[in-house]
Backbone of each chain as ProteinMPNN parsed JSONL, in Angstrom:
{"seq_chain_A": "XXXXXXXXXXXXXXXXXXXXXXXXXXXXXXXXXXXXXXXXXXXXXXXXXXXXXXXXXXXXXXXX", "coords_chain_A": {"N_chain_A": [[0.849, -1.188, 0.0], [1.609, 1.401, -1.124], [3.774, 3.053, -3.004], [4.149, 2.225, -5.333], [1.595, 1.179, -5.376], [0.101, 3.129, -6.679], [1.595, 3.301, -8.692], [0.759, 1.178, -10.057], [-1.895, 0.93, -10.911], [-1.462, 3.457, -12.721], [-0.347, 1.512, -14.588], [-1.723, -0.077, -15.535], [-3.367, 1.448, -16.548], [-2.256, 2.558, -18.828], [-1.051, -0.05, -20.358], [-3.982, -0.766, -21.203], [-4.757, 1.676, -22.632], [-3.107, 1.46, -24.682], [-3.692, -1.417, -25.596], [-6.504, -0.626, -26.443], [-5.943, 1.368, -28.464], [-4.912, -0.67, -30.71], [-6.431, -2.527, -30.951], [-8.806, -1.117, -32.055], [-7.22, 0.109, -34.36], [-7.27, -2.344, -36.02], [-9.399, -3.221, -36.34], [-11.169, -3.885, -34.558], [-13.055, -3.186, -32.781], [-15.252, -3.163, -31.188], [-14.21, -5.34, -29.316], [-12.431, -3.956, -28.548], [-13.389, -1.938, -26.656], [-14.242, -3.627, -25.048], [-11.742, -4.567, -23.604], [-10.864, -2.068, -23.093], [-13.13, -1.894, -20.809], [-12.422, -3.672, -19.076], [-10.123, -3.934, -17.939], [-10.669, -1.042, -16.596], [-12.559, -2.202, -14.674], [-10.963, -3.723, -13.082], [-8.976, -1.881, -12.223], [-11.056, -0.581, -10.707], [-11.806, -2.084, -8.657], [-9.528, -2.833, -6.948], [-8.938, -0.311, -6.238], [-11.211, 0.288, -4.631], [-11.358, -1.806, -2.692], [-8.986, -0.332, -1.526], [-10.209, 1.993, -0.347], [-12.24, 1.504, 0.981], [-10.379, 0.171, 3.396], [-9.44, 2.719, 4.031], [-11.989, 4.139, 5.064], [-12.459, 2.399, 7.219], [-10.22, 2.289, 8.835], [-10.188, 5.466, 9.525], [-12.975, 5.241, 10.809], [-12.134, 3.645, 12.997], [-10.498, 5.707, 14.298], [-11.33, 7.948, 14.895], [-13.345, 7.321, 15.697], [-16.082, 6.686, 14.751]], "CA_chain_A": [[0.0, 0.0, 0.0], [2.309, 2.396, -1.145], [3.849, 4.406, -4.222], [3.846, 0.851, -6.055], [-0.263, 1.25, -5.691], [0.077, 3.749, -8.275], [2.155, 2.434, -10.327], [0.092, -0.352, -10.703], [-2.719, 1.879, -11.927], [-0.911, 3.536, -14.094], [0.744, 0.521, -15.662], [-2.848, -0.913, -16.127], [-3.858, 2.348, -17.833], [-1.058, 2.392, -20.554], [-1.814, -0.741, -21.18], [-5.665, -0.651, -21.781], [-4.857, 2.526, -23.678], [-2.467, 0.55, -26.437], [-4.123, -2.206, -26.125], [-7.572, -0.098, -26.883], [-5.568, 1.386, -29.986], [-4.237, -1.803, -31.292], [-7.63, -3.651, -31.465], [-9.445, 0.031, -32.964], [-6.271, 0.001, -35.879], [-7.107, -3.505, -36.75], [-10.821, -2.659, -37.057], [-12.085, -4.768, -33.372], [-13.572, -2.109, -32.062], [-16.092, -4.291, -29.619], [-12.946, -6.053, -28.38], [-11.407, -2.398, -27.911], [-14.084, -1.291, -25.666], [-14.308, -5.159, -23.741], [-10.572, -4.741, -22.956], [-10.842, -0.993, -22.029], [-14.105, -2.043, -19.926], [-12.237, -4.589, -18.116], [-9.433, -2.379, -17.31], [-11.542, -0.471, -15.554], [-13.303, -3.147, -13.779], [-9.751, -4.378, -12.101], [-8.621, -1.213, -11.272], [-11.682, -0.104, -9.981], [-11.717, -3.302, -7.379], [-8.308, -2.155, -6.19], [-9.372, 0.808, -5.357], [-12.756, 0.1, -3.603], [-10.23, -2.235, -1.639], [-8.392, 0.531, -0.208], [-10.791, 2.777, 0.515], [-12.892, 0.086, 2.164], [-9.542, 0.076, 4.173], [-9.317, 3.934, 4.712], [-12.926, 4.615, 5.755], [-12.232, 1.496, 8.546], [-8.931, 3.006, 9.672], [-10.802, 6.645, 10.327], [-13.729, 4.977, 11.946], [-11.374, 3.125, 14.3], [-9.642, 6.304, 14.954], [-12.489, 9.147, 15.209], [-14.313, 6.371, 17.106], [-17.354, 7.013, 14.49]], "C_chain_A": [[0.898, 1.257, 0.0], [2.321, 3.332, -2.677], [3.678, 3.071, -5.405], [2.034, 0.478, -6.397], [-0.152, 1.736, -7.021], [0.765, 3.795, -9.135], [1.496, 1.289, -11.022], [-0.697, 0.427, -11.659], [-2.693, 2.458, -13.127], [-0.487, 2.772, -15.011], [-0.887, 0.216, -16.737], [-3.72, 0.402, -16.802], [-3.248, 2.91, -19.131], [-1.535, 1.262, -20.991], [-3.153, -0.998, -22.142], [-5.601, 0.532, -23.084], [-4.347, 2.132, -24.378], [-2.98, -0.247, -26.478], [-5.606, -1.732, -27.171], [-7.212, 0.375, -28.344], [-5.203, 0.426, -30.962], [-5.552, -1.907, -32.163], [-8.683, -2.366, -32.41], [-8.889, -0.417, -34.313], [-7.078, -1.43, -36.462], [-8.414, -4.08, -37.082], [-11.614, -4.035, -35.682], [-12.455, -3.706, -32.709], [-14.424, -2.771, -30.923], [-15.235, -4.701, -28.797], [-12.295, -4.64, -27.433], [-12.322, -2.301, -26.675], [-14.351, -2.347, -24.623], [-13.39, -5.079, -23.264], [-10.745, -3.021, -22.319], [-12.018, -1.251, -20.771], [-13.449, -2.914, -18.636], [-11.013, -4.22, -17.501], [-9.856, -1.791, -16.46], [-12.058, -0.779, -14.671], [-12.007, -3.529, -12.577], [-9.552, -3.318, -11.355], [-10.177, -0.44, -10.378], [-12.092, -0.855, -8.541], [-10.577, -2.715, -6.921], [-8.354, -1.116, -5.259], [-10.378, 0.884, -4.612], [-11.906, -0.543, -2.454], [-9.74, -0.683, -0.66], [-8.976, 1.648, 0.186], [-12.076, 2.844, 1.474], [-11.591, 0.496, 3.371], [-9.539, 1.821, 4.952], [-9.943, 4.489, 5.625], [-12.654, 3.318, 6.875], [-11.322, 2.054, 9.439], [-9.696, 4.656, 10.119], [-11.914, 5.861, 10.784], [-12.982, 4.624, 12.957], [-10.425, 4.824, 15.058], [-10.614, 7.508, 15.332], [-13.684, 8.449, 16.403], [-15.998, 6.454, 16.473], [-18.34, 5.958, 14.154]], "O_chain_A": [[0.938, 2.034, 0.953], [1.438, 3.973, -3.248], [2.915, 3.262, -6.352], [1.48, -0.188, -7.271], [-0.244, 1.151, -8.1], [0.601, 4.276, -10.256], [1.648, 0.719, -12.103], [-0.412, 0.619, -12.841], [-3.359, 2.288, -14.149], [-0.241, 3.167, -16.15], [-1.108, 0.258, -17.947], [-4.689, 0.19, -17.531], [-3.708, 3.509, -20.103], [-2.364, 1.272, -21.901], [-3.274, -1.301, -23.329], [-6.163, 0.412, -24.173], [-5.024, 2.26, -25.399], [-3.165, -0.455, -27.677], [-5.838, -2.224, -28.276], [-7.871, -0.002, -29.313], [-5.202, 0.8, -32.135], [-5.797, -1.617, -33.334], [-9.272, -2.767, -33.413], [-9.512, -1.028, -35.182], [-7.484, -1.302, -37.617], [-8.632, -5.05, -37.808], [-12.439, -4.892, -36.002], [-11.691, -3.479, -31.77], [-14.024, -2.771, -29.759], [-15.369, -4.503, -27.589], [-11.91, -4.44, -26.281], [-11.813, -2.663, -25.614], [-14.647, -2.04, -23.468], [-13.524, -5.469, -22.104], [-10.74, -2.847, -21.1], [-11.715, -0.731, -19.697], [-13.861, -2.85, -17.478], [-11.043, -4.253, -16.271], [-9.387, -1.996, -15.341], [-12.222, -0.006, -13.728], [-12.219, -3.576, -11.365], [-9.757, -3.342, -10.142], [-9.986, 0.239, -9.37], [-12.581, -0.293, -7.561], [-10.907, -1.726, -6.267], [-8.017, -0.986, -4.081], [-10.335, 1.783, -3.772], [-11.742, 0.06, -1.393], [-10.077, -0.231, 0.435], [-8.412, 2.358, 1.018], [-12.623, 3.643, 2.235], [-11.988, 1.203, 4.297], [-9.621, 2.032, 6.162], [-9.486, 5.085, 6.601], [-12.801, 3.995, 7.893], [-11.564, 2.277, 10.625], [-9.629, 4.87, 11.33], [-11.487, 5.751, 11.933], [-13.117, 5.311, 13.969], [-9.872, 4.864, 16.157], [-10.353, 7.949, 16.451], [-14.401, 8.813, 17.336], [-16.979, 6.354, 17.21], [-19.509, 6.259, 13.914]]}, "seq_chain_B": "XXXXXXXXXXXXXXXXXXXXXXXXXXXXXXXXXXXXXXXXXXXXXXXXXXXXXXXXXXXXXXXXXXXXXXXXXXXXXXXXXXXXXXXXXXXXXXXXXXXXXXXXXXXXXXXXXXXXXXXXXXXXXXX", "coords_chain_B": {"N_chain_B": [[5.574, 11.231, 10.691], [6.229, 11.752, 8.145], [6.616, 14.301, 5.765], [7.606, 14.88, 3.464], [7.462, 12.714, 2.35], [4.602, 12.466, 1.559], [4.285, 14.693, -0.054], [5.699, 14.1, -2.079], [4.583, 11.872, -3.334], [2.072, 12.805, -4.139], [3.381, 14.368, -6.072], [4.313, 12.911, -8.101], [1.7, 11.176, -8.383], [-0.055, 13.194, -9.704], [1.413, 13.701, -11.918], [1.454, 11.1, -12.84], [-1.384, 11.548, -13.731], [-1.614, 13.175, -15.124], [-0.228, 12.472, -17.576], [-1.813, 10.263, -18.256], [-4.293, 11.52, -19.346], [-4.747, 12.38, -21.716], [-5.458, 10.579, -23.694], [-7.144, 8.409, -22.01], [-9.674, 9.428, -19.917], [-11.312, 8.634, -17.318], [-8.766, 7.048, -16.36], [-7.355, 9.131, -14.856], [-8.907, 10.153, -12.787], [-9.114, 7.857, -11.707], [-6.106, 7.48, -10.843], [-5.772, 9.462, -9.069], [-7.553, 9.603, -6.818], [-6.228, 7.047, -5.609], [-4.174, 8.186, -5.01], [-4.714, 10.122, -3.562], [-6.096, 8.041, -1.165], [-3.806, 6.264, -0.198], [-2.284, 8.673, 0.688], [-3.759, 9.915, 2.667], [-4.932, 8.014, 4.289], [-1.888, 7.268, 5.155], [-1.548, 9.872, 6.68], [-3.348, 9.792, 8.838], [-2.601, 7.167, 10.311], [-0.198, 8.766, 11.115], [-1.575, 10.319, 12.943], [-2.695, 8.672, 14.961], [-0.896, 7.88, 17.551], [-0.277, 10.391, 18.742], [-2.834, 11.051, 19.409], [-3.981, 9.294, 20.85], [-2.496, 9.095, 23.023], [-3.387, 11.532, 24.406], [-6.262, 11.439, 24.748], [-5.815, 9.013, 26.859], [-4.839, 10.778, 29.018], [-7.178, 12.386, 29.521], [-8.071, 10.823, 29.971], [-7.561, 9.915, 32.74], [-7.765, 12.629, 33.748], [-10.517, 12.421, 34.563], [-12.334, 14.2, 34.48], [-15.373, 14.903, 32.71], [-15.482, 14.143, 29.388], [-17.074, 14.148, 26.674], [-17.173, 16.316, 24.994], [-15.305, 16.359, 24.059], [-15.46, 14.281, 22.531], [-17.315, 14.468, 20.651], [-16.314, 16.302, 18.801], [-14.339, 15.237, 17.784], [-15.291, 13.012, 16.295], [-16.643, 15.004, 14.606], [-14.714, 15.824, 13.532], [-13.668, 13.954, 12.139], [-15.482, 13.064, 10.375], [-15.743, 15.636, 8.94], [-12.945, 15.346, 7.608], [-13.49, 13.31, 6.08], [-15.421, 13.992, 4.506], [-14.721, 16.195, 3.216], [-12.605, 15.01, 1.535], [-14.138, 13.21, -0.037], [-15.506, 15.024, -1.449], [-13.601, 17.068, -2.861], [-12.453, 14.708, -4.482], [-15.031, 14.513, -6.291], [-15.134, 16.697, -7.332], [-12.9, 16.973, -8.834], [-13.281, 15.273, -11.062], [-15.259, 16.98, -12.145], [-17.537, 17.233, -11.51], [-19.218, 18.97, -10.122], [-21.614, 19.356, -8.887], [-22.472, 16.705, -7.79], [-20.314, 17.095, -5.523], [-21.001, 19.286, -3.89], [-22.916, 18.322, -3.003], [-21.887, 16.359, -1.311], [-20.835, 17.66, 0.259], [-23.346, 19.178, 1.608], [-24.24, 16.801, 3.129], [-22.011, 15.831, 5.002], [-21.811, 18.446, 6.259], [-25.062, 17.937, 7.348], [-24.161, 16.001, 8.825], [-22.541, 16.678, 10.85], [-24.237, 18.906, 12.38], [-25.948, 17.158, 13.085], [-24.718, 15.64, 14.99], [-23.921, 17.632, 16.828], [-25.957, 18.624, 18.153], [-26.519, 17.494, 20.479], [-24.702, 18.803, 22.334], [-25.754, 21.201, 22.701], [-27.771, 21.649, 23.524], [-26.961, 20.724, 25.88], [-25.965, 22.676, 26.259], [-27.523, 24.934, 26.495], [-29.531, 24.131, 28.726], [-27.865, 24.545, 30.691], [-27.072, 27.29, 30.555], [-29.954, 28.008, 31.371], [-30.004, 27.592, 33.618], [-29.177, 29.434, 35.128], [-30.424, 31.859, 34.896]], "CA_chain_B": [[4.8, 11.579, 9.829], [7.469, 12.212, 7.479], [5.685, 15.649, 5.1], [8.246, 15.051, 2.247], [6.948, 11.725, 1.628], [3.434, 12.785, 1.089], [4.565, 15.629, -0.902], [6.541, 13.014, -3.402], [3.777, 10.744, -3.832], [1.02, 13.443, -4.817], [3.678, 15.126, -6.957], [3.92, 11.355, -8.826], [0.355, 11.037, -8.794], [-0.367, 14.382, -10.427], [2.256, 13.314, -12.959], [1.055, 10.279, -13.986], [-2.235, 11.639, -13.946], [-1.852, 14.274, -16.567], [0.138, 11.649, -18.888], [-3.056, 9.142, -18.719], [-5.635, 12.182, -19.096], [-5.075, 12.585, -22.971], [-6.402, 9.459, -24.032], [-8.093, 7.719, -21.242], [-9.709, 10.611, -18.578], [-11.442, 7.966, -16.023], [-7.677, 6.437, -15.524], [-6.816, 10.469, -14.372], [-9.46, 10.334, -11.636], [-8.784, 6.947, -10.563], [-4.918, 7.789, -9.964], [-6.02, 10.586, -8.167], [-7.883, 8.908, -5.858], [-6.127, 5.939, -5.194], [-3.157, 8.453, -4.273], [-5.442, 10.448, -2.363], [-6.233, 7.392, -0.282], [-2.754, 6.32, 0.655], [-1.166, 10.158, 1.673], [-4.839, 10.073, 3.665], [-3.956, 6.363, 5.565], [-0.311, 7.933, 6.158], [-1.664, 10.645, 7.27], [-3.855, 9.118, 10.127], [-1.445, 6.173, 11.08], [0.603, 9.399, 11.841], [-2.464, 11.233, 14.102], [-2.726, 8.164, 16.126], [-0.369, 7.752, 18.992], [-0.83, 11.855, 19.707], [-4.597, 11.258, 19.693], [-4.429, 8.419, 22.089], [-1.766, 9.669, 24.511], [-4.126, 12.588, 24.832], [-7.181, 10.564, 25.552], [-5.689, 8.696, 28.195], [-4.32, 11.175, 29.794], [-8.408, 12.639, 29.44], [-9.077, 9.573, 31.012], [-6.684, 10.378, 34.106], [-8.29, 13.951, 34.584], [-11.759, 12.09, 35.125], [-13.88, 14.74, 33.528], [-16.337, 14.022, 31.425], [-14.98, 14.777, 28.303], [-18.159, 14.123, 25.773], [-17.229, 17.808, 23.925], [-13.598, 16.127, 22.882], [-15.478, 12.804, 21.4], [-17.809, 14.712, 19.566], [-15.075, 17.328, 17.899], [-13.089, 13.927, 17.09], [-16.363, 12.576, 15.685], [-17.066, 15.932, 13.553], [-13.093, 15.928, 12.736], [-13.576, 12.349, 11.3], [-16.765, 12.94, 9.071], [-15.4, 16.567, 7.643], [-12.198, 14.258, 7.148], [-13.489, 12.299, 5.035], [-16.372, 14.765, 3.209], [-13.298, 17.293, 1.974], [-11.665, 14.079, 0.518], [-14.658, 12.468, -1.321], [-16.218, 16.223, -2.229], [-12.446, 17.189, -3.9], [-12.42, 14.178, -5.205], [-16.269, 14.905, -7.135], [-14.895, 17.994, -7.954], [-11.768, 16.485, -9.552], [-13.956, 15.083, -12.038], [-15.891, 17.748, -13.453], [-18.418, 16.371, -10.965], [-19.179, 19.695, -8.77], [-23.09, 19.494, -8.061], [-22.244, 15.924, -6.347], [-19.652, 17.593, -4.753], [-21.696, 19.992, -3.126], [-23.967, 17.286, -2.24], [-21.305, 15.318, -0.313], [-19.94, 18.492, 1.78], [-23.988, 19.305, 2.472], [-24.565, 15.474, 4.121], [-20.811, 16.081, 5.622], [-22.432, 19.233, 7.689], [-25.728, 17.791, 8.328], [-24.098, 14.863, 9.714], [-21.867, 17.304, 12.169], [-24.72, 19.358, 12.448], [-26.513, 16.367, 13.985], [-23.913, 15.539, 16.213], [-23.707, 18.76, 17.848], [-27.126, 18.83, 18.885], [-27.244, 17.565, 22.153], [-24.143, 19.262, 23.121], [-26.337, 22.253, 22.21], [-29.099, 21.013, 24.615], [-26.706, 20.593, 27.484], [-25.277, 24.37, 26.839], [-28.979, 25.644, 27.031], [-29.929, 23.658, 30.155], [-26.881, 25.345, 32.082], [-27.569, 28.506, 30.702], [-31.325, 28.208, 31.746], [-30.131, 27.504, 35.267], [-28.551, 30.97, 35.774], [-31.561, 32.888, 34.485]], "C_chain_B": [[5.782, 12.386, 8.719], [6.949, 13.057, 6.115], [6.449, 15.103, 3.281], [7.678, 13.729, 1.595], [5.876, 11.477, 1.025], [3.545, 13.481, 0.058], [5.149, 14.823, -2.447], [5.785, 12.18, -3.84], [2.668, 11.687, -4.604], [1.699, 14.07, -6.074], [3.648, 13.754, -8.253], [2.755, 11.322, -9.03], [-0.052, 11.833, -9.732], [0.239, 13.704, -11.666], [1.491, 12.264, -14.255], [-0.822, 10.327, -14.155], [-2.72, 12.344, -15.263], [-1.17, 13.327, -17.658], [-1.365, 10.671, -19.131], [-4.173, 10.655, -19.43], [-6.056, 12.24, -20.759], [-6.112, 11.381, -23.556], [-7.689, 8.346, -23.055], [-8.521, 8.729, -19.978], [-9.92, 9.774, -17.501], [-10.142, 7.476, -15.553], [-6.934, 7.717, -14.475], [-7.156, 10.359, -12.719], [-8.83, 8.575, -10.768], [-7.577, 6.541, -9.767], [-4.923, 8.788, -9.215], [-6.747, 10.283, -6.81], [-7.216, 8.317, -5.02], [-4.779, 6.918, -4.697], [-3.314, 9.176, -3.053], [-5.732, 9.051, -0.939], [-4.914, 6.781, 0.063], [-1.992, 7.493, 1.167], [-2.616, 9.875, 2.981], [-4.666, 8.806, 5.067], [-3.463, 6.834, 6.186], [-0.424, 8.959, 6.935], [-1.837, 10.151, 8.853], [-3.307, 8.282, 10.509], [-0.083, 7.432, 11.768], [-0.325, 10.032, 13.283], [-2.52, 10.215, 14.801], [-2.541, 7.861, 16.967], [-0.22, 9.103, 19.755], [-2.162, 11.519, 20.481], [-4.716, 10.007, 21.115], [-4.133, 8.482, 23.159], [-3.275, 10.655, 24.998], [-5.823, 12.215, 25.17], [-6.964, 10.156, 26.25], [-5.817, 9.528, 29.195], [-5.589, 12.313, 30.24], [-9.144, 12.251, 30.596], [-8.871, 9.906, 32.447], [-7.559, 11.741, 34.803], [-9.771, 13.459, 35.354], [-12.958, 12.842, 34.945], [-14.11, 14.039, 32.767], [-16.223, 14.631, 30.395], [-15.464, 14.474, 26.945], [-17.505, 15.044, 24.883], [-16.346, 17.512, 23.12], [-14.244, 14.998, 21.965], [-16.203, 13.68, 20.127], [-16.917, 15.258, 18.897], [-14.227, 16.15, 17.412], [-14.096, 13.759, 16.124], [-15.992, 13.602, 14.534], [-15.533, 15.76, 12.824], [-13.095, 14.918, 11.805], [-14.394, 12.79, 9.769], [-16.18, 13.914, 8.647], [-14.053, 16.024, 6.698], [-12.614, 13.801, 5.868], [-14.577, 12.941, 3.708], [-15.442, 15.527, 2.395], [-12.953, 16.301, 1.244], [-13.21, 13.478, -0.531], [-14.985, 13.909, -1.84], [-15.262, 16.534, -3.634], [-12.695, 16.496, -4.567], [-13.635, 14.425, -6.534], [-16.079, 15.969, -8.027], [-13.821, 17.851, -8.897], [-12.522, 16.076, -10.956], [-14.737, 16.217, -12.958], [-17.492, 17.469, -12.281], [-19.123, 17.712, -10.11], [-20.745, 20.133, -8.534], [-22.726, 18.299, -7.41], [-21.382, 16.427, -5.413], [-20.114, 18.307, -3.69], [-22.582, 19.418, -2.177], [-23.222, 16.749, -0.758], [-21.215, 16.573, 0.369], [-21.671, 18.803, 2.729], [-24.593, 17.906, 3.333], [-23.194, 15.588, 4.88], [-21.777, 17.393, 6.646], [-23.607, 18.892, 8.454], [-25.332, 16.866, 9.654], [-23.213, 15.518, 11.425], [-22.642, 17.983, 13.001], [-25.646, 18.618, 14.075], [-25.725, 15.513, 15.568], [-23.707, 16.363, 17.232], [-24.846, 19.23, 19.099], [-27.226, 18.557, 20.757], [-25.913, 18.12, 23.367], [-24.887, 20.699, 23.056], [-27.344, 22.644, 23.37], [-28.046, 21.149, 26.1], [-26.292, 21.995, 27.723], [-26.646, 25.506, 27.213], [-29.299, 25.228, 28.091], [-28.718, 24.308, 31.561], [-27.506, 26.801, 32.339], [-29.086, 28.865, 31.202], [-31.736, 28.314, 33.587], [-29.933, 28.678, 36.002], [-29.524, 32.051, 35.5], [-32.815, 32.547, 35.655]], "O_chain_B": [[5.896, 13.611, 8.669], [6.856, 12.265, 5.177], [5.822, 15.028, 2.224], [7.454, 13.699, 0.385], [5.783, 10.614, 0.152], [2.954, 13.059, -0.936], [4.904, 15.127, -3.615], [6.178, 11.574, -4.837], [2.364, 11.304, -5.734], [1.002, 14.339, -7.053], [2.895, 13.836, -9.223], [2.557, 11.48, -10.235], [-0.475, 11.274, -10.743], [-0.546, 13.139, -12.428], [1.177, 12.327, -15.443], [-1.469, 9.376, -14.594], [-3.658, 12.208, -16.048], [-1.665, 13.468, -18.776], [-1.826, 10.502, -20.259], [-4.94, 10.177, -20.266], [-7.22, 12.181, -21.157], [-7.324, 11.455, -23.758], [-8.716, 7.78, -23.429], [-7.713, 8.822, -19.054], [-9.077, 9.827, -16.605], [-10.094, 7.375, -14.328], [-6.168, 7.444, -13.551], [-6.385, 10.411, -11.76], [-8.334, 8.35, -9.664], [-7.513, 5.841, -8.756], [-3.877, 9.01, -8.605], [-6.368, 10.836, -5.778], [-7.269, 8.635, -3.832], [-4.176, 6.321, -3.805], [-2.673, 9.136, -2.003], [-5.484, 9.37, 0.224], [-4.985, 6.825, 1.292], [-1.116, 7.328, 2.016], [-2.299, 9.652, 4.149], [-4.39, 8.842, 6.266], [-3.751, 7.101, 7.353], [0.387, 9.142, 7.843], [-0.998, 10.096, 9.752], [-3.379, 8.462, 11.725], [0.745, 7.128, 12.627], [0.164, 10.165, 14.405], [-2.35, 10.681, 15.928], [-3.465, 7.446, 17.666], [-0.078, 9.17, 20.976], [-2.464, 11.648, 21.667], [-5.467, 10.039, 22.09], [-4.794, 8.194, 24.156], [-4.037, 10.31, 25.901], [-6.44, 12.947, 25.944], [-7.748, 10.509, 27.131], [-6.594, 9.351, 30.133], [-5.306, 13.11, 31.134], [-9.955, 12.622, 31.445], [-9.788, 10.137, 33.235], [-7.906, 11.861, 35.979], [-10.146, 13.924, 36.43], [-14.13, 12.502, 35.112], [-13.61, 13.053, 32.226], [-16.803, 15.712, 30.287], [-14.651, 14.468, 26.02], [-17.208, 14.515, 23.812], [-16.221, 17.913, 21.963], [-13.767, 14.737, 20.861], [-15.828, 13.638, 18.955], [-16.537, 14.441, 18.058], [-13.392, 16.368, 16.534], [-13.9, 14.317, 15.044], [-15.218, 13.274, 13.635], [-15.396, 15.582, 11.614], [-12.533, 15.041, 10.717], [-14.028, 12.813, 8.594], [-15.698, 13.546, 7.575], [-13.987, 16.159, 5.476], [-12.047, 13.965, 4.788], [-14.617, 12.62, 2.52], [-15.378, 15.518, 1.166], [-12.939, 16.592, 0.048], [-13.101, 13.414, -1.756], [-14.612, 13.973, -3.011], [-15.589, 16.43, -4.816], [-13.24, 16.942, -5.577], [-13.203, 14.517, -7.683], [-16.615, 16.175, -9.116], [-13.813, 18.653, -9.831], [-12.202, 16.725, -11.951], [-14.772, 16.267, -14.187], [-18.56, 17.699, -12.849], [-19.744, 17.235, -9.16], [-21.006, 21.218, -8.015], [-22.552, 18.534, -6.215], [-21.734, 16.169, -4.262], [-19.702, 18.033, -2.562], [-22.922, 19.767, -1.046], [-23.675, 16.712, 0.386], [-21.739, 16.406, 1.471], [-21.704, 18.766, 3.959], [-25.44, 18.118, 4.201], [-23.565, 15.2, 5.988], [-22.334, 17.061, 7.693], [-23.708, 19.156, 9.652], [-25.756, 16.843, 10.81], [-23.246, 15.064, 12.569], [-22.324, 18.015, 14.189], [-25.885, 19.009, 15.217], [-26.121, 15.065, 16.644], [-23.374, 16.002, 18.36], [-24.786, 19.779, 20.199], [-27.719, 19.117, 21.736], [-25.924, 18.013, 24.593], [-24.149, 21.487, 23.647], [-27.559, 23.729, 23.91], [-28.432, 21.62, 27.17], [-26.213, 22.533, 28.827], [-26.687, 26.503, 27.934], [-29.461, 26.205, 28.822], [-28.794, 24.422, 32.784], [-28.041, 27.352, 33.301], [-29.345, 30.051, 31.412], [-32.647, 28.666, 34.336], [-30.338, 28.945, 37.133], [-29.301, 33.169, 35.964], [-33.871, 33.179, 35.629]]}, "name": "protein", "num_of_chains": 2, "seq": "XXXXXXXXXXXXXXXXXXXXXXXXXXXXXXXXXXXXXXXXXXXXXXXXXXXXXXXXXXXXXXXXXXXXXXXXXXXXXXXXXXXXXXXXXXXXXXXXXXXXXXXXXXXXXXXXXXXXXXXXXXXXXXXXXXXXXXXXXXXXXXXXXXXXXXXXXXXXXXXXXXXXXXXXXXXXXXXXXXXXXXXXXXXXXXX"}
C-alpha cells in the first residue's frame, strides 16, 4: 500500500490505452471497448479495496 | 509523519495523472484517488499515537470529556467529506460535490445537537 499502488494503476492504464488502440487500428472495435471495460473493472476493485480500508482506519480512529 | 513523503507521492500522482488524461480521462481520476487514499492512511497512522496519549491522559483527569469525542467525531466525518467532495470535484463532478460536503455538515450538524441542549440547560439555570 504504497507508491507501487500507483504504479500499478498507471501501468494498467497504458496498457488498456495501447491495447484499446491496437484492437481500434485492426478494425475490433467491440474487443477495444471489452478490454478498455475490463481495465476499468480491475482497477476499480483495487481501489474500492483501499478505501474500504481507509474509511475502517478513520472509523477506528475518530471512534465514528 | 514524514511531510516530504506525502509531498513526493502526490507530486507522482499528479504526474502520472496528466500523462493518462489525454487518451483515457477515467484512468486520471482513478490515480487521483487511489493516491489520495494512501497520503490520507499515512496521514492518520501518523495522528494516532498523539490522539491516544491525549485521551488517556483525558481519562486520568476524570472529567467528562463528551465535547472532545464529539469534535473527534465531527473531525472524522469533515475528514473524510473534503476528501470524497475534492475528489467529485476532480472530475468535473461539482453538483455531487456539493452534495457530499452538504450530508458532511448535516451529519456534524446532527452531532452537535445535544451538546447544544446541554449548553442551554446550564444557561437556563442561571436565568
Amino acid at each position: 500500500m504504497d507508491v507501487d499502488f500507483i504504479f500499478k494503476i498507471a501501468a494498467i492504464g497504458i496498457i488498456v490505452t495501447v491495447l484499446h488502440q491496437l484492437l481500434v487500428r485492426s478494425g475490433r472495435e467491440e474487443q477495444a471497448m471489452l478490454t478498455s471495460l475490463a481495465g476499468l473493472v480491475v482497477v476499480l476493485l483495487m481501489i474500492v479495496n483501499a478505501i474500504s480500508d481507509l474509511f475502517v482506519t478513520v472509523k477506528n480512529l475518530f471512534g465514528l | 509523519m514524514d511531510v516530504t513523503k506525502v509531498l513526493a507521492i502526490c507530486l507522482i500522482a499528479a504526474a502520472l495523472a496528466v500523462l493518462l488524461k489525454q487518451q483515457r480521462a477515467e484512468y486520471a481520476l482513478l490515480i487521483s484517488l487511489a493516491a489520495g487514499v494512501i497520503v490520507l492512511i499515512y496521514i492518520i497512522s501518523g495522528v494516532y499515537s498523539p490522539l491516544l496519549s491525549l485521551k488517556q491522559r483525558l481519562d486520568e483527569t476524570g472529567a467528562d470529556y463528551s465535547f472532545f469525542t464529539v469534535a473527534l467525531k465531527a473531525l472524522g466525518i469533515g475528514y473524510i467529506t473534503s476528501f470524497i467532495a475534492d475528489s467529485c470535484r476532480d472530475c468535473g463532478e461539482s453538483s455531487l460535490a456539493s452534495k457530499a460536503e452538504l450530508a458532511g455538515k448535516f451529519g456534524i450538524f446532527i452531532l452537535s445537537v445535544p451538546l447544544i441542549l446541554d449548553i442551554l440547560e446550564t444557561a437556563l439555570l442561571f436565568l
